[in-house]
PyMOL Python script that loads the backbone (N, CA, C, O; Angstrom):
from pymol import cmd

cmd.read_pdbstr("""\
ATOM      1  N   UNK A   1       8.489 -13.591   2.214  1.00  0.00           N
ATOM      2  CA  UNK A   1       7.261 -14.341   2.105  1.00  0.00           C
ATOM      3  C   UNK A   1       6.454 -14.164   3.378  1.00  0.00           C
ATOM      4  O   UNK A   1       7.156 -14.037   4.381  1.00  0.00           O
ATOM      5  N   UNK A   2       5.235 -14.128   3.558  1.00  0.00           N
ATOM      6  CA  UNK A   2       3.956 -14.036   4.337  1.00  0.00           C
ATOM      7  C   UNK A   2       3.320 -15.256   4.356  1.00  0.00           C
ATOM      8  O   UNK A   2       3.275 -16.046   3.413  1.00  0.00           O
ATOM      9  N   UNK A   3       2.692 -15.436   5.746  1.00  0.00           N
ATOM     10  CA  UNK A   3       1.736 -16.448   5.968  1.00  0.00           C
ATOM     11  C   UNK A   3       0.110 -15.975   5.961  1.00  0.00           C
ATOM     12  O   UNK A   3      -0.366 -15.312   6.883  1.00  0.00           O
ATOM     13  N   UNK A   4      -0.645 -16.400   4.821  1.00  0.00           N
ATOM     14  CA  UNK A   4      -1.525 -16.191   4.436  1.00  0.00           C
ATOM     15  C   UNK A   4      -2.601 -17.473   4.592  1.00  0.00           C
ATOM     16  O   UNK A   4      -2.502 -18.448   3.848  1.00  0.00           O
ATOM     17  N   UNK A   5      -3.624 -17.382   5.613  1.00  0.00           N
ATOM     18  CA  UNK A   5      -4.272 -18.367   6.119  1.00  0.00           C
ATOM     19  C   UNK A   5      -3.390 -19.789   5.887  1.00  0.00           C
ATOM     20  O   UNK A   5      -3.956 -20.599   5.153  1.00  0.00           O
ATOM     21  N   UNK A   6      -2.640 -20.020   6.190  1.00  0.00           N
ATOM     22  CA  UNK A   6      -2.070 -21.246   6.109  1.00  0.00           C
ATOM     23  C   UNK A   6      -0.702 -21.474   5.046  1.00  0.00           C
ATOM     24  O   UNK A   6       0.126 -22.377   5.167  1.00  0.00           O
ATOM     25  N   UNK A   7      -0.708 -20.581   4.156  1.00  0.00           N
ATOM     26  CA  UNK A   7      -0.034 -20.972   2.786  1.00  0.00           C
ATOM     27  C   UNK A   7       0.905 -19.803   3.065  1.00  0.00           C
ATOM     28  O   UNK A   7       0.293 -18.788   3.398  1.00  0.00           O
ATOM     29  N   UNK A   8       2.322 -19.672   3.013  1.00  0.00           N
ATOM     30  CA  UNK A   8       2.976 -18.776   2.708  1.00  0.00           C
ATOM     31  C   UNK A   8       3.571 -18.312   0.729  1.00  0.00           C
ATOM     32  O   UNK A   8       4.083 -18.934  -0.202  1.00  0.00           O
ATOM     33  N   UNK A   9       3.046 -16.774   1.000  1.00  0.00           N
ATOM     34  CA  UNK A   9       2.897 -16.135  -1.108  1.00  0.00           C
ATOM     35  C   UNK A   9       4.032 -15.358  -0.477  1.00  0.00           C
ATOM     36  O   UNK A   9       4.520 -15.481   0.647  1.00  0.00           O
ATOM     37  N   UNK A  10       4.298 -14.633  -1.338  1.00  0.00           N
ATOM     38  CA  UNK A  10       4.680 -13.344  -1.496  1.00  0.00           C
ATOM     39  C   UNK A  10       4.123 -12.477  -1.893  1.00  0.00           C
ATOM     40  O   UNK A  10       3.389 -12.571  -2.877  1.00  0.00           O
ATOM     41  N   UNK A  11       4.365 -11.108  -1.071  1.00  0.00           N
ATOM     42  CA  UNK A  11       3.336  -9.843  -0.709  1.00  0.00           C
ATOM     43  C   UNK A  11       2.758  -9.456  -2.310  1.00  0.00           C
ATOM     44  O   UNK A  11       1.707  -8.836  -2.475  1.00  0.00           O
ATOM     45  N   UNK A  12       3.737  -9.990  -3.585  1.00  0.00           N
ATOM     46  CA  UNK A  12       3.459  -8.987  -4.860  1.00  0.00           C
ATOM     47  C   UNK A  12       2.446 -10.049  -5.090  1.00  0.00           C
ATOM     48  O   UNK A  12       1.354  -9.572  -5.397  1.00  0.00           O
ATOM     49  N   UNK A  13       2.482 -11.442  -5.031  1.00  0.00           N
ATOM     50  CA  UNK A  13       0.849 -12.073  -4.883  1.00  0.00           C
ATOM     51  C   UNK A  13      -0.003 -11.629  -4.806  1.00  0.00           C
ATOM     52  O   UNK A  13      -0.764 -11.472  -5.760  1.00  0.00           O
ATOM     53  N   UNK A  14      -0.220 -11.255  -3.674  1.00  0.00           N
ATOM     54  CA  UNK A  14      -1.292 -10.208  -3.166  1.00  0.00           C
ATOM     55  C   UNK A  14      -1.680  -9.313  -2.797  1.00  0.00           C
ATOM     56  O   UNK A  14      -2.611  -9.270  -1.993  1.00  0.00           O
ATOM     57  N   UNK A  15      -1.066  -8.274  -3.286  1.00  0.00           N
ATOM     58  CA  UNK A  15      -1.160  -6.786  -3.320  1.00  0.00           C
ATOM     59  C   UNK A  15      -0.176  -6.106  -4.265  1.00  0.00           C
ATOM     60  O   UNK A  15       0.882  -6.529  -4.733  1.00  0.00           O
ATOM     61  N   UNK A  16      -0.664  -5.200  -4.389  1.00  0.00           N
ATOM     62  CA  UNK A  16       0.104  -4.223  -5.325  1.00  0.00           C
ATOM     63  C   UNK A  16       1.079  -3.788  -4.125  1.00  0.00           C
ATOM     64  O   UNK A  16       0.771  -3.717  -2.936  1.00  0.00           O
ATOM     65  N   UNK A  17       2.376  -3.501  -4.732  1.00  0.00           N
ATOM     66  CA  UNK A  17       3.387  -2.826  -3.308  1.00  0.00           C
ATOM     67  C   UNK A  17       3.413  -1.631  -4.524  1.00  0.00           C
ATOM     68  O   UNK A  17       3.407  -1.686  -5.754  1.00  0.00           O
ATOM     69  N   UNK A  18       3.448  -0.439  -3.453  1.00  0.00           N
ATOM     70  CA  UNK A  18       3.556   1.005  -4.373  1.00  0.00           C
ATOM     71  C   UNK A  18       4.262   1.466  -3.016  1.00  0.00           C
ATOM     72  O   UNK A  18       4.038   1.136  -1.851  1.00  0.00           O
ATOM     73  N   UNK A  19       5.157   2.309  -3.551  1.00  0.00           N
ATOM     74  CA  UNK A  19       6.096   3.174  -2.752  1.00  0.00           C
ATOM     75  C   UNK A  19       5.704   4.537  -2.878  1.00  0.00           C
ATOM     76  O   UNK A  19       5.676   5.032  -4.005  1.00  0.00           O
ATOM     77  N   UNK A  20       5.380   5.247  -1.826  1.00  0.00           N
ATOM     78  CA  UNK A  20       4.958   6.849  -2.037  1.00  0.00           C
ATOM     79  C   UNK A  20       5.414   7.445  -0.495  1.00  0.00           C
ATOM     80  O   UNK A  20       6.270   7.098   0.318  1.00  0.00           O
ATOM     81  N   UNK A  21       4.299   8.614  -0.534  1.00  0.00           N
ATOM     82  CA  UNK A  21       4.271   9.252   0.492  1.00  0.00           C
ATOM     83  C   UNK A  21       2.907   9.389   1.004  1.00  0.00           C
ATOM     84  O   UNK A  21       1.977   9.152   0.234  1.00  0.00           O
ATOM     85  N   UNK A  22       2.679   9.740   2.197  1.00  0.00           N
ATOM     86  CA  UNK A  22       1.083  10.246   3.139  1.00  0.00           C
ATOM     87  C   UNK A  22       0.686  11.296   2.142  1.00  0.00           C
ATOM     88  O   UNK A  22       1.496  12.204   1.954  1.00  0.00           O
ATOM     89  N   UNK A  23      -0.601  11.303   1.385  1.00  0.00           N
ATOM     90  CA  UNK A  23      -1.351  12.445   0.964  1.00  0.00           C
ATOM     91  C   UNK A  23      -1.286  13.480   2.007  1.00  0.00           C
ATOM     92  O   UNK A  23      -1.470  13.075   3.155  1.00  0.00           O
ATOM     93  N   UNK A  24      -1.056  14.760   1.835  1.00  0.00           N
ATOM     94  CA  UNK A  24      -1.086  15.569   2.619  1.00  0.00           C
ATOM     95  C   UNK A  24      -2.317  16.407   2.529  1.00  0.00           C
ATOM     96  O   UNK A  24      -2.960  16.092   1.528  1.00  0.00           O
ATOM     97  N   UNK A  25      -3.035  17.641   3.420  1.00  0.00           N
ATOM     98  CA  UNK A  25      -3.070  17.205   4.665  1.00  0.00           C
ATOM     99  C   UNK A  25      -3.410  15.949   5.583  1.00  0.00           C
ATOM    100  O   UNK A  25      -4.316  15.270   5.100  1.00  0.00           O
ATOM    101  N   UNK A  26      -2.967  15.533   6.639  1.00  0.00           N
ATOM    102  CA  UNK A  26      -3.776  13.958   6.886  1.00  0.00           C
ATOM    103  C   UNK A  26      -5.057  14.569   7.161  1.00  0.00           C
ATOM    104  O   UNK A  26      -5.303  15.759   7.356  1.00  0.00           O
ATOM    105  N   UNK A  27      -6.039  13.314   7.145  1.00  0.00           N
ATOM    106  CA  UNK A  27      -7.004  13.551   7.647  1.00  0.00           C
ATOM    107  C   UNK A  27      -8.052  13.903   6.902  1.00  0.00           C
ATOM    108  O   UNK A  27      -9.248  13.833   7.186  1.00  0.00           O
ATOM    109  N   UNK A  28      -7.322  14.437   5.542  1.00  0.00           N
ATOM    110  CA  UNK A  28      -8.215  15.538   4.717  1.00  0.00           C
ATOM    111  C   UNK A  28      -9.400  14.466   4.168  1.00  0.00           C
ATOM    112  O   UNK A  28      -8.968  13.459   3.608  1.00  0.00           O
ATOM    113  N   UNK A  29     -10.393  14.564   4.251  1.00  0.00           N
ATOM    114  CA  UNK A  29     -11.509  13.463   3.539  1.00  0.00           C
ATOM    115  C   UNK A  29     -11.351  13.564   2.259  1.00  0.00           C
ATOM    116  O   UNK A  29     -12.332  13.018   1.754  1.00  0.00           O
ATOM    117  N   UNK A  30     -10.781  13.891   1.592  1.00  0.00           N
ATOM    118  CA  UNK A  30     -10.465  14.344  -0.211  1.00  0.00           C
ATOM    119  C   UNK A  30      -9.366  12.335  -0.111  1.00  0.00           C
ATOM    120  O   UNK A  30      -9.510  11.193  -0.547  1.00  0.00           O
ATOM    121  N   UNK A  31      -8.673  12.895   0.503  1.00  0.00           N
ATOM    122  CA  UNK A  31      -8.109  11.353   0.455  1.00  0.00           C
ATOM    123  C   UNK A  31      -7.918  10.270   1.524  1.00  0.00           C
ATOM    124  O   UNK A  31      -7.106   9.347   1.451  1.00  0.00           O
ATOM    125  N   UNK A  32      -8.789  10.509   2.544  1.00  0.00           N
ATOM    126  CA  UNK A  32      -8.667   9.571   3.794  1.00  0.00           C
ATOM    127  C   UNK A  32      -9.848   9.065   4.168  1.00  0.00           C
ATOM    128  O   UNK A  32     -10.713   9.930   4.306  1.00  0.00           O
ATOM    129  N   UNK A  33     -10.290   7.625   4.445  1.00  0.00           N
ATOM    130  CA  UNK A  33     -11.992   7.187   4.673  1.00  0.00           C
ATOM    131  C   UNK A  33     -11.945   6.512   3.296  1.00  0.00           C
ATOM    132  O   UNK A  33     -13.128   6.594   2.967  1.00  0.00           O
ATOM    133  N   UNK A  34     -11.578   6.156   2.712  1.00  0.00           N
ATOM    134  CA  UNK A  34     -11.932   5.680   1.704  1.00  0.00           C
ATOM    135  C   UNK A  34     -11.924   4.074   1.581  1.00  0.00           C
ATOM    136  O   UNK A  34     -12.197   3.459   2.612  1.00  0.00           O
ATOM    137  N   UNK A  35     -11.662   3.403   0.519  1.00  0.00           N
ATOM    138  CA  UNK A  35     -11.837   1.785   0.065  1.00  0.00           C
ATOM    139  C   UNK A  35     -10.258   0.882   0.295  1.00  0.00           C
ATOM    140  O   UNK A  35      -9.902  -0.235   0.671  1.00  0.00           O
ATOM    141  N   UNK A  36      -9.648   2.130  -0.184  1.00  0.00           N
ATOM    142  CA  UNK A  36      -8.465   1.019  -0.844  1.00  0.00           C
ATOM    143  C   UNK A  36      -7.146   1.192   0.306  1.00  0.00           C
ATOM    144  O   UNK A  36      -6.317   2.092   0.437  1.00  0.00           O
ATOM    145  N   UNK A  37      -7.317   0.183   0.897  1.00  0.00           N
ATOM    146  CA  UNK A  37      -6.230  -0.255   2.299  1.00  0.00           C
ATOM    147  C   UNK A  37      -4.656   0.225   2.044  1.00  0.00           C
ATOM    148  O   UNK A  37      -4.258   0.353   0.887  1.00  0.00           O
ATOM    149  N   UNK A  38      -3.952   0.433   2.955  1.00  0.00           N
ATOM    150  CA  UNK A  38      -3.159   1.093   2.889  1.00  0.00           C
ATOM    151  C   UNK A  38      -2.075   1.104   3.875  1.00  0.00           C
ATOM    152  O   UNK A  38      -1.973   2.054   4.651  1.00  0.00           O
ATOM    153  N   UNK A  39      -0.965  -0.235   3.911  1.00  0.00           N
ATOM    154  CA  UNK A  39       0.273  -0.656   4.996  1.00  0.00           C
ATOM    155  C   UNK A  39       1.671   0.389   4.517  1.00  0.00           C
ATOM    156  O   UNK A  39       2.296   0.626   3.483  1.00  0.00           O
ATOM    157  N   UNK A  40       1.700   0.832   6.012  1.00  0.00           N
ATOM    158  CA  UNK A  40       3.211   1.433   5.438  1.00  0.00           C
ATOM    159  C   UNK A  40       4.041   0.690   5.963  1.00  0.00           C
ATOM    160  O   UNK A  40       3.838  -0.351   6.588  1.00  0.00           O
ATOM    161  N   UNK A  41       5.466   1.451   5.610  1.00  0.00           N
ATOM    162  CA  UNK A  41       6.565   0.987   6.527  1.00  0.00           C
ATOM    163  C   UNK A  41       6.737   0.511   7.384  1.00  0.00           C
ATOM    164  O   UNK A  41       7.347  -0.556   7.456  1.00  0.00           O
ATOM    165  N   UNK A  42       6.257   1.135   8.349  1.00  0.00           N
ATOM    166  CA  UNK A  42       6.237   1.491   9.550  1.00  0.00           C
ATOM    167  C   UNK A  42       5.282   0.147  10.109  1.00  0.00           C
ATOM    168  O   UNK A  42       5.636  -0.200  11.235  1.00  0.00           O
ATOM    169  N   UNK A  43       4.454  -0.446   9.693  1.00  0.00           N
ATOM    170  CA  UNK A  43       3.927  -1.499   9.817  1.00  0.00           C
ATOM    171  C   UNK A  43       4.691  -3.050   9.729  1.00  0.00           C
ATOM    172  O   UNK A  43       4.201  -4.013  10.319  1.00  0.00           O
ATOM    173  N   UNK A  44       5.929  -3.157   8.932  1.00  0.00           N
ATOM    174  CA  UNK A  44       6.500  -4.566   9.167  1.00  0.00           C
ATOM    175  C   UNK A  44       7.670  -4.491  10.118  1.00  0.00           C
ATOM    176  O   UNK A  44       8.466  -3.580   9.888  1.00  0.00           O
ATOM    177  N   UNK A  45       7.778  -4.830  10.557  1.00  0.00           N
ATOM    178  CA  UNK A  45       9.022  -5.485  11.865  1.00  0.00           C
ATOM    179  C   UNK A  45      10.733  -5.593  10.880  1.00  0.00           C
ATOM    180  O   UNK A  45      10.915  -5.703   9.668  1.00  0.00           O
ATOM    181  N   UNK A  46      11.330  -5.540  11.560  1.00  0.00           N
ATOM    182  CA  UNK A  46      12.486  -5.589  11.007  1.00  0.00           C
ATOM    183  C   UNK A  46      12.974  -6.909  10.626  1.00  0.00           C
ATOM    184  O   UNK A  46      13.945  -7.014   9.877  1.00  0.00           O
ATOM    185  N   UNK A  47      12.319  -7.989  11.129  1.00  0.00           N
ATOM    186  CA  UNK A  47      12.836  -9.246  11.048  1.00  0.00           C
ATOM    187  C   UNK A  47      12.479  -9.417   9.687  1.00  0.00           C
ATOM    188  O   UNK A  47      13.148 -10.306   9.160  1.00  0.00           O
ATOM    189  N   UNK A  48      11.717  -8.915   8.989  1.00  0.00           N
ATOM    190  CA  UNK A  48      10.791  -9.242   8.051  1.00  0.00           C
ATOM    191  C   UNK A  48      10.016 -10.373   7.837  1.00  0.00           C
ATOM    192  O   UNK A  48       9.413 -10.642   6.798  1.00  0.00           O
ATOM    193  N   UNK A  49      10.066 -11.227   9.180  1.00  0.00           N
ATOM    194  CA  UNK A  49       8.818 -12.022   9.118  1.00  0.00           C
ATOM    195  C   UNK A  49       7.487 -11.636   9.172  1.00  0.00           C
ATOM    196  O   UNK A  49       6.732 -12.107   8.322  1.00  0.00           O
ATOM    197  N   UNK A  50       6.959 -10.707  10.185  1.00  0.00           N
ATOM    198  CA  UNK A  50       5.978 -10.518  10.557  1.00  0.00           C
ATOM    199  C   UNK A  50       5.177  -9.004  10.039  1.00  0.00           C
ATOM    200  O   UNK A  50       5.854  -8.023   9.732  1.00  0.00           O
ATOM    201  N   UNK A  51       3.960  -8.992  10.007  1.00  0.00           N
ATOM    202  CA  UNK A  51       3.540  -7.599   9.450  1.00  0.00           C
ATOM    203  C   UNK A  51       2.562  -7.436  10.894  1.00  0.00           C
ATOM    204  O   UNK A  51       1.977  -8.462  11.237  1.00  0.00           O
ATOM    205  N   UNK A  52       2.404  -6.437  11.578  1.00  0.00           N
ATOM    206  CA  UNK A  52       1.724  -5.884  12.300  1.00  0.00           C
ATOM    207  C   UNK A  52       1.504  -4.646  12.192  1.00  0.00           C
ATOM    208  O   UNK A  52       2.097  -3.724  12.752  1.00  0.00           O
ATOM    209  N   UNK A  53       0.093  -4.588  11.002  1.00  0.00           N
ATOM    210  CA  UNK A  53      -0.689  -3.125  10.579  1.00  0.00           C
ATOM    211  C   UNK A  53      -1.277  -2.748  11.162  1.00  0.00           C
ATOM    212  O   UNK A  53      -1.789  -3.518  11.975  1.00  0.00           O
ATOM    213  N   UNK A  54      -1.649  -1.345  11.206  1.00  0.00           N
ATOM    214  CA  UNK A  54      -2.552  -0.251  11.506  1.00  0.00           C
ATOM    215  C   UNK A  54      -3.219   0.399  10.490  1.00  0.00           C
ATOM    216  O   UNK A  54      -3.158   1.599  10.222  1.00  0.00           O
ATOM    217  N   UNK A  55      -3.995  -0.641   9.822  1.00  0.00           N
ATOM    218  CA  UNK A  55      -4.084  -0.097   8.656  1.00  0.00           C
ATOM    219  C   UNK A  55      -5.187   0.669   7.852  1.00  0.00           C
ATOM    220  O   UNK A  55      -6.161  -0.030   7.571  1.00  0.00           O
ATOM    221  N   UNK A  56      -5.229   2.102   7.384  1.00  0.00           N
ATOM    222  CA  UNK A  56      -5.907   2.811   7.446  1.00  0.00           C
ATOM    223  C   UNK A  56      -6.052   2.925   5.821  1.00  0.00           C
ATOM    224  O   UNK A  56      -5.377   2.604   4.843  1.00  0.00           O
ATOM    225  N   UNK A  57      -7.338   3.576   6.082  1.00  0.00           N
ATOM    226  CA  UNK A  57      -8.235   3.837   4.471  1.00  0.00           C
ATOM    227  C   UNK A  57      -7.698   4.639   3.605  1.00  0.00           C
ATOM    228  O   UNK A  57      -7.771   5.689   4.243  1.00  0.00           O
ATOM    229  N   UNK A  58      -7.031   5.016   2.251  1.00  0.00           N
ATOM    230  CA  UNK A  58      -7.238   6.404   1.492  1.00  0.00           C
ATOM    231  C   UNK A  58      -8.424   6.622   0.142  1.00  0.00           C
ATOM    232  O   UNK A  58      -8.235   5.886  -0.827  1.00  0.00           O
ATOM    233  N   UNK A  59      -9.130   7.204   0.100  1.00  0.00           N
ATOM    234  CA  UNK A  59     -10.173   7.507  -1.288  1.00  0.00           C
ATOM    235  C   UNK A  59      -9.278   7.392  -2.171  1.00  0.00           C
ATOM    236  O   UNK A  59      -8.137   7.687  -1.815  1.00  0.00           O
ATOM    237  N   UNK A  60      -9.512   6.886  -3.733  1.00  0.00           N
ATOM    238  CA  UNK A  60      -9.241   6.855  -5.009  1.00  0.00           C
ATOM    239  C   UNK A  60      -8.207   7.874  -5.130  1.00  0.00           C
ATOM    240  O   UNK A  60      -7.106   7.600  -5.608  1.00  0.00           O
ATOM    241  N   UNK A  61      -8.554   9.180  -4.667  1.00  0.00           N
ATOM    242  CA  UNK A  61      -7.751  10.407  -5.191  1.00  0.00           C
ATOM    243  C   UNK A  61      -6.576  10.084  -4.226  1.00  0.00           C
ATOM    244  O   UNK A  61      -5.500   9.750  -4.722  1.00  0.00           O
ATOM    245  N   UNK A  62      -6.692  10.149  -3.112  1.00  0.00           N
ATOM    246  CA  UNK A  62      -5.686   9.336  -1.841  1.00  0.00           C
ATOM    247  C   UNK A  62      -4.372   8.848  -2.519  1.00  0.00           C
ATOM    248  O   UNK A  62      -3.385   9.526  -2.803  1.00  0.00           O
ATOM    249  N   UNK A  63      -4.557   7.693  -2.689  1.00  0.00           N
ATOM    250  CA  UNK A  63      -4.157   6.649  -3.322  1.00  0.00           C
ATOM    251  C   UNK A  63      -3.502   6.882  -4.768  1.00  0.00           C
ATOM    252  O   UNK A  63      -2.962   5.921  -5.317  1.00  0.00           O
ATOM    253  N   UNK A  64      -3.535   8.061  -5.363  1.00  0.00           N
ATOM    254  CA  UNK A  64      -3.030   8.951  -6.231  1.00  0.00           C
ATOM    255  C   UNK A  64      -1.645   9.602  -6.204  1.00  0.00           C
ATOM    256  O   UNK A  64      -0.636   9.671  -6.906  1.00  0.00           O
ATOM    257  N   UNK A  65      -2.166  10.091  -4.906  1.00  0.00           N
ATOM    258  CA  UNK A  65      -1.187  10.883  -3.854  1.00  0.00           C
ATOM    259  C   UNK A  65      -0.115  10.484  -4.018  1.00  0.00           C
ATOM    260  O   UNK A  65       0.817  10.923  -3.344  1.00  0.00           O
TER     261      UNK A  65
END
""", "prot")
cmd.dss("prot")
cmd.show_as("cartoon", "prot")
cmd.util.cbc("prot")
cmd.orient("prot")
């Protein structure tokens, strides 16, 4: 569970969780710059309390990937 302005949900609350991989090449503007936000792994802490993202864009096709 996550603390969400005050209220702790769970993440499938509020977001879709999808398991994939990085569109390859990075960078490529075909799928990077785009709308739809995008936390990896590598973004939650092991405790699994806390999420501290870096969280970067992929385009529609991206997000495909």
């Amino acid at each position: 569970m996550y603390k969400v302005e005050g209220a702790t949900v769970k993440i499938e609350e509020i977001a879709t969780v999808v398991r994939g991989s990085s569109p390859r090449p990075k960078g490529d503007p075909r799928y990077y710059g785009g709308n739809v936000p995008r936390l990896m792994v590598e973004d939650i802490v092991r405790d699994g309390k806390y999420v501290y993202p870096s969280i970067d864009y992929l385009t529609e096709e991206g997000a495909k990937k």
